[in-house]
C-alpha positions as CSV (number, residue, x, y, z in Angstrom):
1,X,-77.5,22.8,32.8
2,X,-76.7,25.3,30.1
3,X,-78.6,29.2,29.9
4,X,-79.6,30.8,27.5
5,X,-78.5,34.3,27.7
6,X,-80.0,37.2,26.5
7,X,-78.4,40.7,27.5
8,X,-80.8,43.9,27.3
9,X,-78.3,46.1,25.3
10,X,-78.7,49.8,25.7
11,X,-77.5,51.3,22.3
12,X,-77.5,54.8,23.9
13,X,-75.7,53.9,27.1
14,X,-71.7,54.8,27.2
15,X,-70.6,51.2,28.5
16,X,-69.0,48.8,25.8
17,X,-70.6,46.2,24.9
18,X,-68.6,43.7,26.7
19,X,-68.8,45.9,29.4
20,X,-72.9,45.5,29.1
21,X,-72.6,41.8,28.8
22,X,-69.9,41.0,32.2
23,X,-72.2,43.5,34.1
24,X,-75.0,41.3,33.1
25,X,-73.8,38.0,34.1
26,X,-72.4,39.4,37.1
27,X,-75.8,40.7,38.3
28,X,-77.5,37.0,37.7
29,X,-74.6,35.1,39.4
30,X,-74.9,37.6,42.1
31,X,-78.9,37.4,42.8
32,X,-78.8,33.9,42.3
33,X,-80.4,33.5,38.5
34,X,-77.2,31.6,37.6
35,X,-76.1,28.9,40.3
36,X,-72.9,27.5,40.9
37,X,-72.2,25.3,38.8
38,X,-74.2,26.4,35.8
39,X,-73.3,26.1,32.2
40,X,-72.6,29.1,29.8
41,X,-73.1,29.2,26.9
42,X,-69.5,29.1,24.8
43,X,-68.1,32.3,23.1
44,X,-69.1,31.2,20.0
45,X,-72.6,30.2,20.9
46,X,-73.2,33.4,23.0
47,X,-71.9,35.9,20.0
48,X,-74.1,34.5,17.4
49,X,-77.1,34.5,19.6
50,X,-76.1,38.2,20.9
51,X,-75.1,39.5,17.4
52,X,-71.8,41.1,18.7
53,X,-68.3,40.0,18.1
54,X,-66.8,36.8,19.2
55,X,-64.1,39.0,20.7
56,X,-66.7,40.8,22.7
57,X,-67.6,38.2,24.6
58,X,-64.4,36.8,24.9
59,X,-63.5,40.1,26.8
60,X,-66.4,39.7,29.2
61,X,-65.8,36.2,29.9
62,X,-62.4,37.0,30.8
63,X,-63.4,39.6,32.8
64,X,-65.8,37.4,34.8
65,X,-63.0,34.7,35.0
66,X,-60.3,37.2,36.4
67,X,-63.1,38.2,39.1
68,X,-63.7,35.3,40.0
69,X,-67.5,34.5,39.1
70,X,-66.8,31.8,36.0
71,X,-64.5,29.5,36.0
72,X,-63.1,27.7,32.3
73,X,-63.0,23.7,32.7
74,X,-60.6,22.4,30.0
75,X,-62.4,20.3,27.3
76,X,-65.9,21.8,29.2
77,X,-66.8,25.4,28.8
78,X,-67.4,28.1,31.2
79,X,-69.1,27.1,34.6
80,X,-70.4,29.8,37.7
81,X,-68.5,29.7,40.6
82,X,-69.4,29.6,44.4
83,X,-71.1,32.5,45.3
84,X,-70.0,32.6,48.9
85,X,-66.8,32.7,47.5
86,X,-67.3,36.4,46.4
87,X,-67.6,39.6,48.2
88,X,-70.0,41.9,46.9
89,X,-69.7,45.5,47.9
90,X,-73.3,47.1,48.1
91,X,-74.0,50.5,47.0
92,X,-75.6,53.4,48.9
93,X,-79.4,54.4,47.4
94,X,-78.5,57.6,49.7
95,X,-77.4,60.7,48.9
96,X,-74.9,62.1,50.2
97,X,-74.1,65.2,51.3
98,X,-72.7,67.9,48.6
99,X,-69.1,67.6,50.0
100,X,-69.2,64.0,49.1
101,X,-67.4,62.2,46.0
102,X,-69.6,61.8,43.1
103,X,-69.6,58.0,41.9
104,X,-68.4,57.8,38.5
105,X,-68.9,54.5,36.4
106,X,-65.2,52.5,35.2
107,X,-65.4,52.3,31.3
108,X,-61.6,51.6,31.1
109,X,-59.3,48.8,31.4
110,X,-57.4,48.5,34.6
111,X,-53.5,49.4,33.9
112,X,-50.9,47.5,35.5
113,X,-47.4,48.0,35.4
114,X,-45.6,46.6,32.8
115,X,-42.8,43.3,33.6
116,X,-39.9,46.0,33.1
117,X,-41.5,48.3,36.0
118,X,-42.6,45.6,38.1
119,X,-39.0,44.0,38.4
120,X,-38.0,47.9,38.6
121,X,-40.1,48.5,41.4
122,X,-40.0,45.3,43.0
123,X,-35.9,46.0,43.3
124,X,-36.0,49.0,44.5
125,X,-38.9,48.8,47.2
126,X,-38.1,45.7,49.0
127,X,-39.8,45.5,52.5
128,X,-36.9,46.5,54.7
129,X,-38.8,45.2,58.0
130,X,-38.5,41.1,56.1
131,X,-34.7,41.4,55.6
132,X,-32.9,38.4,57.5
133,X,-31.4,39.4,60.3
134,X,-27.9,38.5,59.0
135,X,-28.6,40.0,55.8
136,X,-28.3,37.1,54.2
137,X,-29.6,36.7,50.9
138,X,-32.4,34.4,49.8
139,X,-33.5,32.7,47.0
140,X,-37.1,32.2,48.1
141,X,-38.4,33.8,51.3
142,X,-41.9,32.3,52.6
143,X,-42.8,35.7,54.4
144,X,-46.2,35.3,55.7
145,X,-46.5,38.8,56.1
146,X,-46.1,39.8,51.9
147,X,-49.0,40.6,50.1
148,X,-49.1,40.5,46.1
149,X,-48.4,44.1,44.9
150,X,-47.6,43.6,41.1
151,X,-51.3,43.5,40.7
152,X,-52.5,47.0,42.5
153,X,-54.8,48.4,40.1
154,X,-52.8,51.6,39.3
155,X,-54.8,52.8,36.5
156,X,-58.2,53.0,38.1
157,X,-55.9,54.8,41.6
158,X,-54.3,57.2,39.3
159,X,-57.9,58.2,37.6
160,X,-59.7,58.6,40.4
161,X,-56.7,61.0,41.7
162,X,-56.6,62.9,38.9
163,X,-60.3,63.3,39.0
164,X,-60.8,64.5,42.3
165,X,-58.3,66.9,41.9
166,X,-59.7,68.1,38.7
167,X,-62.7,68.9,40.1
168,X,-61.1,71.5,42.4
169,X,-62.2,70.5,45.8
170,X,-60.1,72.9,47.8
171,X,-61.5,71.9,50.9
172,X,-60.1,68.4,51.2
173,X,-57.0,70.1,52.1
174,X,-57.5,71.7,55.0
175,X,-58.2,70.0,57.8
176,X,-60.7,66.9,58.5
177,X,-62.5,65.5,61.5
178,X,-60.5,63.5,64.0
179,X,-62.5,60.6,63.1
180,X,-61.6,60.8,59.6
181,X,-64.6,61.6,56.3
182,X,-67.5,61.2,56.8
183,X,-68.0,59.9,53.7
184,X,-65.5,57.2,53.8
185,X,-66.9,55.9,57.4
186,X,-70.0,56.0,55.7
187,X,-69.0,53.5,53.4
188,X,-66.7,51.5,55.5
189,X,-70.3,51.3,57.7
190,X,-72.0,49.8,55.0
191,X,-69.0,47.5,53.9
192,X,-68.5,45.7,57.3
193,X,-72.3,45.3,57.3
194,X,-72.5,43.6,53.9
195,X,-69.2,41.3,54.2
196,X,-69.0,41.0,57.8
197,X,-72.5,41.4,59.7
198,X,-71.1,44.5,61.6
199,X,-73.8,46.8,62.8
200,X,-72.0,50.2,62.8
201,X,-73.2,53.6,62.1
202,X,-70.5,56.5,60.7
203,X,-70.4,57.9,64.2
204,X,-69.1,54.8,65.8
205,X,-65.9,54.4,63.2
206,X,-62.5,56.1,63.6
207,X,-59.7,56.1,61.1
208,X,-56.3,55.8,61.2
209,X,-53.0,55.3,59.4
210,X,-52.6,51.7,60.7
211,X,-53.5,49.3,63.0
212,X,-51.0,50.7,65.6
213,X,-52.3,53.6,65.5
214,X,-55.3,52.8,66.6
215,X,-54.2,50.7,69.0
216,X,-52.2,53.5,70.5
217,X,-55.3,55.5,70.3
218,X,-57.2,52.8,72.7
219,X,-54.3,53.3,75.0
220,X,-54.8,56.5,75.6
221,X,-58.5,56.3,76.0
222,X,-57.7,53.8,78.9
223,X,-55.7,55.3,80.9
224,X,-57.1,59.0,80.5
225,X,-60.9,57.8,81.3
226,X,-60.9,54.2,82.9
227,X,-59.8,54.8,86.5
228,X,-56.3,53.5,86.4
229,X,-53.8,53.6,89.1
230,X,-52.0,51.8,87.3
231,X,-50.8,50.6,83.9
232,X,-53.3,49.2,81.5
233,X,-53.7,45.2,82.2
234,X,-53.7,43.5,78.8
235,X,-54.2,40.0,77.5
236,X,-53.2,38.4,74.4
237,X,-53.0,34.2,73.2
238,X,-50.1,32.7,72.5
239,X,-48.8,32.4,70.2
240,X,-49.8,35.9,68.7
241,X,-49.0,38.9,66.5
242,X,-45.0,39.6,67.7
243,X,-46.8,44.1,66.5
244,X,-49.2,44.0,69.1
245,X,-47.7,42.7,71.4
246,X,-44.6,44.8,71.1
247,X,-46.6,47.9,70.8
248,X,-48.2,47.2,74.2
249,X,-45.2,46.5,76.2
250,X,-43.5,49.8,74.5
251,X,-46.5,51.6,76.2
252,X,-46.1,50.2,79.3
253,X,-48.8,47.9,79.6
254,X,-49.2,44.9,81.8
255,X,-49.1,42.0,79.8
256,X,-50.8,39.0,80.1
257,X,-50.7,35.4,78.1
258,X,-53.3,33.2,77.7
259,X,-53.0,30.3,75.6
260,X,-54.6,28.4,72.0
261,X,-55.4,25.1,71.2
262,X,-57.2,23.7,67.4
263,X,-60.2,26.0,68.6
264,X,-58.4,29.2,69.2
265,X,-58.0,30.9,72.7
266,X,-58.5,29.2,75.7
267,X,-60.8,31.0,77.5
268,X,-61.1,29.5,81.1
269,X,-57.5,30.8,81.2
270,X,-58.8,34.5,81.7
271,X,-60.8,33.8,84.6
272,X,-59.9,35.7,88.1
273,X,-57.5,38.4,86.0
274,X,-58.1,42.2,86.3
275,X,-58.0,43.2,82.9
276,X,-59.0,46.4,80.6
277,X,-58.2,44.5,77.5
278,X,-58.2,41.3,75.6
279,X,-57.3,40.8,71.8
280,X,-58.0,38.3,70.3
281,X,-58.0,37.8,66.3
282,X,-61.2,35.3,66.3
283,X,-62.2,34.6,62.3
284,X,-58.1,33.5,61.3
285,X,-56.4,33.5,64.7
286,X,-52.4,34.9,63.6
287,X,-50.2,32.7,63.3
288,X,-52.2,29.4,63.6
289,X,-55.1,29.7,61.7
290,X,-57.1,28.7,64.2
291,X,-61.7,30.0,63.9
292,X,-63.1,30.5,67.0
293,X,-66.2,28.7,67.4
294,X,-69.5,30.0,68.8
295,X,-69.4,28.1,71.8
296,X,-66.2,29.8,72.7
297,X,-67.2,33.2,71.3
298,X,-69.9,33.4,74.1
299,X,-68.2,32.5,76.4
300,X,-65.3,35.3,75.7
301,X,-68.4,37.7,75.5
302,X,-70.0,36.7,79.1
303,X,-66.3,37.5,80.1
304,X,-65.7,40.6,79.0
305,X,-69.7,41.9,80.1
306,X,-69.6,40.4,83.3
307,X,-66.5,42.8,84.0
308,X,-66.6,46.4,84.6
309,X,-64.4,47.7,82.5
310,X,-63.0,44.7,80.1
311,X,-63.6,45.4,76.2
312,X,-62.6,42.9,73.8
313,X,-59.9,44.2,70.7
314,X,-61.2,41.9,67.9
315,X,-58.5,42.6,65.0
316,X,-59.7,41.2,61.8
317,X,-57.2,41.4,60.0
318,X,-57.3,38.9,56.8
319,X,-61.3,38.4,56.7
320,X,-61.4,38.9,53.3
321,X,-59.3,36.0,51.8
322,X,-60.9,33.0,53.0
323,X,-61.2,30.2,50.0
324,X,-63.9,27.6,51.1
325,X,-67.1,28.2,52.5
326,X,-68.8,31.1,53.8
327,X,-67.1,34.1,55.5
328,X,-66.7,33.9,59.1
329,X,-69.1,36.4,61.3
330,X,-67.1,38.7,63.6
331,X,-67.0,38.7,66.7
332,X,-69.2,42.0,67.1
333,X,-72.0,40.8,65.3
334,X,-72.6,38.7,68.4
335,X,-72.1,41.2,71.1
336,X,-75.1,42.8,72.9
337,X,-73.4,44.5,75.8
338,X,-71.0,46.8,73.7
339,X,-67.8,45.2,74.3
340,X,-66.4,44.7,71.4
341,X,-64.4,47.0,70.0
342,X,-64.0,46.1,66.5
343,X,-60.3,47.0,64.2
344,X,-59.7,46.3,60.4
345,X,-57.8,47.5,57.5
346,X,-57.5,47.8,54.0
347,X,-53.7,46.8,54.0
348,X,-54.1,43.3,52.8
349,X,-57.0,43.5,50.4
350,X,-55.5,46.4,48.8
351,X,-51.9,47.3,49.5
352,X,-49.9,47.5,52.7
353,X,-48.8,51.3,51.7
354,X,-52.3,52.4,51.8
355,X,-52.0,52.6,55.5
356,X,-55.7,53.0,56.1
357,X,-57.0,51.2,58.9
358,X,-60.3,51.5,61.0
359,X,-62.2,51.1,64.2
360,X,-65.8,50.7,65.7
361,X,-66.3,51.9,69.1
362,X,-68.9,50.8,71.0
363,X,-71.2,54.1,71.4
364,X,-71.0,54.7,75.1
365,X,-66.9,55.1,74.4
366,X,-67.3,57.8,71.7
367,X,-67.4,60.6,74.6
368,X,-64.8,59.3,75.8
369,X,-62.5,59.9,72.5
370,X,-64.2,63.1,72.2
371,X,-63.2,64.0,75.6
372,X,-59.5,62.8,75.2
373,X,-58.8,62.6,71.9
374,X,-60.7,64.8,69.2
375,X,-58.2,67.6,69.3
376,X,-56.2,65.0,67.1
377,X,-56.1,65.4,63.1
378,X,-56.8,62.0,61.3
379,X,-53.5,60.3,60.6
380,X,-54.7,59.5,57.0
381,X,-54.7,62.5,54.2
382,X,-58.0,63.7,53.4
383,X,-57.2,63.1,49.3
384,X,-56.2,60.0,50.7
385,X,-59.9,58.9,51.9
386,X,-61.6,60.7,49.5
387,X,-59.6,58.3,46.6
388,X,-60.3,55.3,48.9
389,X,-64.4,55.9,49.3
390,X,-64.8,56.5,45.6
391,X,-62.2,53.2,44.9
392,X,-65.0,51.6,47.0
393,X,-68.1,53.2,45.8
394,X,-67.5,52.8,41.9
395,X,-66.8,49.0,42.3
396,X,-63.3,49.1,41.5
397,X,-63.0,47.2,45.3
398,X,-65.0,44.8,44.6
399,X,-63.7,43.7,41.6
400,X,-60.1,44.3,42.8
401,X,-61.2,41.5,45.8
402,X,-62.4,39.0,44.2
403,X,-59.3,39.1,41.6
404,X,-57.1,38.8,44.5
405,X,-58.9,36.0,46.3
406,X,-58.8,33.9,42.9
407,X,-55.2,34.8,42.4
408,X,-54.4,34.0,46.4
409,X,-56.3,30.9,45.7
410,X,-54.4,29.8,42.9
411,X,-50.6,29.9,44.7
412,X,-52.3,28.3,47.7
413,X,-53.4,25.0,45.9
414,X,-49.8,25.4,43.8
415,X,-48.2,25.3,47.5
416,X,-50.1,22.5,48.7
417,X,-49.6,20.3,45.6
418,X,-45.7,20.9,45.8
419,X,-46.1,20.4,49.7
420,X,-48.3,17.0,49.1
421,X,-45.6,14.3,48.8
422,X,-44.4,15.8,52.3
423,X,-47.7,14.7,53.7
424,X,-47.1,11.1,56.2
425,X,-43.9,13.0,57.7
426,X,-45.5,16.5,57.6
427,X,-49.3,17.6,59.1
428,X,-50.5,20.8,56.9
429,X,-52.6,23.0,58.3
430,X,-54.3,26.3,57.2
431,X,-55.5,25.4,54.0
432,X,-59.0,27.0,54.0
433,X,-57.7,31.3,54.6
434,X,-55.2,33.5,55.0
435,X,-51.9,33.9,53.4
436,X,-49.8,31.4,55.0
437,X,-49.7,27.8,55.7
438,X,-48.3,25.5,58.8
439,X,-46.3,22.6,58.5
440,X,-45.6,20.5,61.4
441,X,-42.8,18.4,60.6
442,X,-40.9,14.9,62.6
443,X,-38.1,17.3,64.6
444,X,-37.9,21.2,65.9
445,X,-39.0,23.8,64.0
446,X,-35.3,25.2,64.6
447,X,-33.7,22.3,62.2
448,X,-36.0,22.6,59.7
449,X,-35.7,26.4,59.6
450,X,-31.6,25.2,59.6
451,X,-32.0,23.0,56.6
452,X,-33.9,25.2,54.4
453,X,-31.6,28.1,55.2
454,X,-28.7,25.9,53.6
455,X,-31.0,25.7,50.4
456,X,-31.5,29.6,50.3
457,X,-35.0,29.5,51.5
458,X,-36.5,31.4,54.3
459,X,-39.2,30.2,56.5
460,X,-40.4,31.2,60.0
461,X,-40.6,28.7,62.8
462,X,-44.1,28.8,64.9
463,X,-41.8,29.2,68.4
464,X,-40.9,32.7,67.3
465,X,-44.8,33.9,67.3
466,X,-45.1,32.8,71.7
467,X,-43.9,36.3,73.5
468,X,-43.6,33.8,76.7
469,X,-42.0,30.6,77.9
470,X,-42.7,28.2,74.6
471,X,-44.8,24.7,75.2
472,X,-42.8,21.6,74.7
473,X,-45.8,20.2,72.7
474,X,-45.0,19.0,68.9
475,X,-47.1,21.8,67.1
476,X,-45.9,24.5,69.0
477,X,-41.9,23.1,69.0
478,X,-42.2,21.3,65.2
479,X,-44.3,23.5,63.2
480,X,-43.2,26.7,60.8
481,X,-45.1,28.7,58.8
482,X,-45.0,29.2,54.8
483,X,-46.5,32.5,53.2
484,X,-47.1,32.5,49.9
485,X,-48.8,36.0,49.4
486,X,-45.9,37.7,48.0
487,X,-44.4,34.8,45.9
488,X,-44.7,34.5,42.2
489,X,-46.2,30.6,41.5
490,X,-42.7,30.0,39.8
491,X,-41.0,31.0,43.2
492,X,-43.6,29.0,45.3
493,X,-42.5,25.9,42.8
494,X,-38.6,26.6,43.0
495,X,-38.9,27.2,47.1
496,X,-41.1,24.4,47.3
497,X,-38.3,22.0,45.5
498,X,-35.5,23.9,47.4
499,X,-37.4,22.2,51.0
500,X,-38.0,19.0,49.9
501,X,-34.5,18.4,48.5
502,X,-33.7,20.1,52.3
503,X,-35.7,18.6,54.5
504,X,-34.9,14.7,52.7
505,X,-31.6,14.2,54.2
């Protein structure tokens, strides 16, 4: 099926046209006038029947392709993508309060750094906490903790600082609520509802510079208000996220393991424990990639509420960049007895030096971090926020998201192709989120990490993710993981040749 198109040009407004016409398409792939899997019409076709410029459209196609809402089928023409495939970041039709941000519309282009500064900054800015521990060097290194940062949108960040400041709002630097703006957790409210199905007002979120921040935060909460003799009891699966669970044991907490199998934690596991705590990463468990299924999630929940004083950590922390089929609820759409408390942060889907990460409290625990904790300042800058909420509310995070996912996308299906003639020797797993895949190979994960160290590639065996005694089973003792987030598609290729030539002998 191929549309016709007809864009209602506003000769008075101050967007380009091509600006006009990707705003246009956008708005009927989004509401559903143009399906997945629709025909547009080609550039040509479109221009004539527009009376604009063949380069016009050009410009908005691309746009649209770079987002993520066309696709261009060699020979074919342009097609709509999947819709569920998208996140879509809806507006407030409030206003807010006079000490909020005004939303400005993007006319510009995004700038990016140019090839000179990106090899510039990518040498000088290495992330010191992915260095082998020999210091050896590395031709490829699989990281599964790398994001892509080449493609930060630094134009739009720059312009929105430069704007705030220009308007000479004195008052964002002195000193904010504990809980962080207002106006950010405003927005952050109405994000989680829109891409994640989480019911929570302004009141209930809390902002931090990181996820351990917070977590140190929820330490403090339990041992100040809970009751305890004793050091908080926590339970994590394993394996698990080596952070966490290294922050809680430098606290001092009690630490308990639990384990996983296809379908994420086993649950039976926490029956008969004493415990204040259990995290648990439900939507992409860390490292294994493993969704939760309902069955499982009500049965965590009936844990946790028929306890007195167990709340559930759900970190979700890679929700965003999931590649086939619909987005995965969280957990805390599905809890009723206000055990859930809810973390995320902005770290992968924008960059990890943002340091901006958030939490939802259940209500009946926000006197309890007024109580203990709101003589703290916020550990993120007010300017800081303030260029975050407007980076969300002008739809620069949208569109910066959905670029991402189709970029992620892309050196996920180049992995997987130069990883397919390893399939009969190897399992893959993880091929539908994240930023990492698994690979369960014919021996230990500790020879295959051997054999592609000899080649100058870095990879990280799954035994190094369980805090405990390790299982003798063949995924947990032959399986390592491969991250591609950080890798340029010529570097996946190269590393990818590098294993295969490794793991053959």
């Amino acid at each position: 099926m191929q549309n016709k198109i007809t864009v209602p040009f506003d000769p008075d407004g101050n967007l380009p046209l091509y600006e006009q016409i990707y705003r246009y398409i956008r708005d009927e792939i989004k509401i559903g006038h143009l399906a997945e899997g629709d025909k547009l019409p080609s550039t040509r076709r479109l221009s004539d029947h527009l009376q604009v410029s063949r380069t016009t459209v050009d410009t908005a196609y691309d746009q649209l392709l770079s987002e993520g809402y066309i696709e261009a089928r060699p020979y074919r023409g342009y097609y709509v993508c999947p819709v569920e495939e998208l996140f879509v970041y809806e507006k407030s039709n409030k206003k807010l309060v006079d000490r909020s941000v005004g939303i400005r519309e993007e006319t510009g282009e995004e700038h990016r750094f140019s090839r000179t500064n990106r090899d510039k900054d990518r040498m000088m800015n290495k992330d010191e906490n992915h260095k082998p521990e020999n210091q050896t060097s590395f031709r490829v290194d699989f990281s599964p903790y790398a994001t892509e940062n080449d493609e930060f949108p630094l134009g739009i960040w720059r312009k929105i600082n430069k704007d705030l400041l220009l308007e000479e709002r004195l008052h964002i630097f002195s000193r904010g609520n504990a809980q962080g703006e207002w106006e950010l957790r405003e927005t952050i409210s109405r994000y989680l509802r829109g891409s994640r199905d989480v019911e929570a007002s302004p009141e209930q979120i809390v902002i931090g510079a990181g996820n351990d921040y917070l977590l140190m935060l929820l330490h403090m909460m339990f041992c100040a208000e809970m009751g305890h003799k004793k050091a908080p009891s926590v339970a994590m699966e394993s394996p698990t996220y080596p952070g966490a669970y290294n922050l809680f044991t430098a606290l001092g907490c009690e630490m308990h393991l639990f384990s996983t199998d296809e379908h994420g934690p086993v649950v039976e596991e926490l029956k008969g424990r004493d415990l204040d705590a259990v995290y648990v990463m439900p939507s992409h468990q860390f490292p294994t990639g493993a969704v939760m299924p309902i069955g499982r999630r009500m049965e965590l929940l009936r844990y946790a509420a028929s306890s007195p004083h167990c709340y559930i950590i759900e970190d979700d922390y890679d929700s965003e960049y999931r590649f086939r089929g619909k987005p995965i609820p969280a957990l805390q759409a599905s809890d009723s007895a206000g055990r859930v408390i809810y973390i995320g942060t902005f770290s992968k889907a924008i960059a990890p030096a943002i340091r901006v990460s958030y939490m939802v409290l259940p209500d009946h625990l926000l006197p309890i971090f007024h109580k203990v904790l709101g003589f703290l300042s916020c550990t993120v800058p007010r300017p800081d926020q303030m260029i975050l909420r407007e980076f969300l509310e002008q739809g620069s995070f949208e569109k910066h998201l959905n670029r991402m996912r189709k970029i992620y996308r892309g050196k996920m299906d180049v992995l997987l192709e130069e990883m397919a003639p390893l399939e009969g020797r190897f399992t893959i797993r993880g091929k539908d989120a994240g930023l990492h895949i698994l690979l369960t190979g014919p021996c230990k994960d500790e020879k295959l990490t051997a054999l592609a160290a000899k080649e100058g590639v870095k990879i990280y065996p799954l035994s190094a993710f369980y805090p405990g005694k390790q299982p003798e089973d063949t995924f947990s003792r032959c399986t390592v993981l491969l991250g591609f987030g950080g890798l340029k598609e010529e570097e996946i290729r190269l590393g990818a040749e590098l294993l295969k030539k490794a793991w053959s002998q």
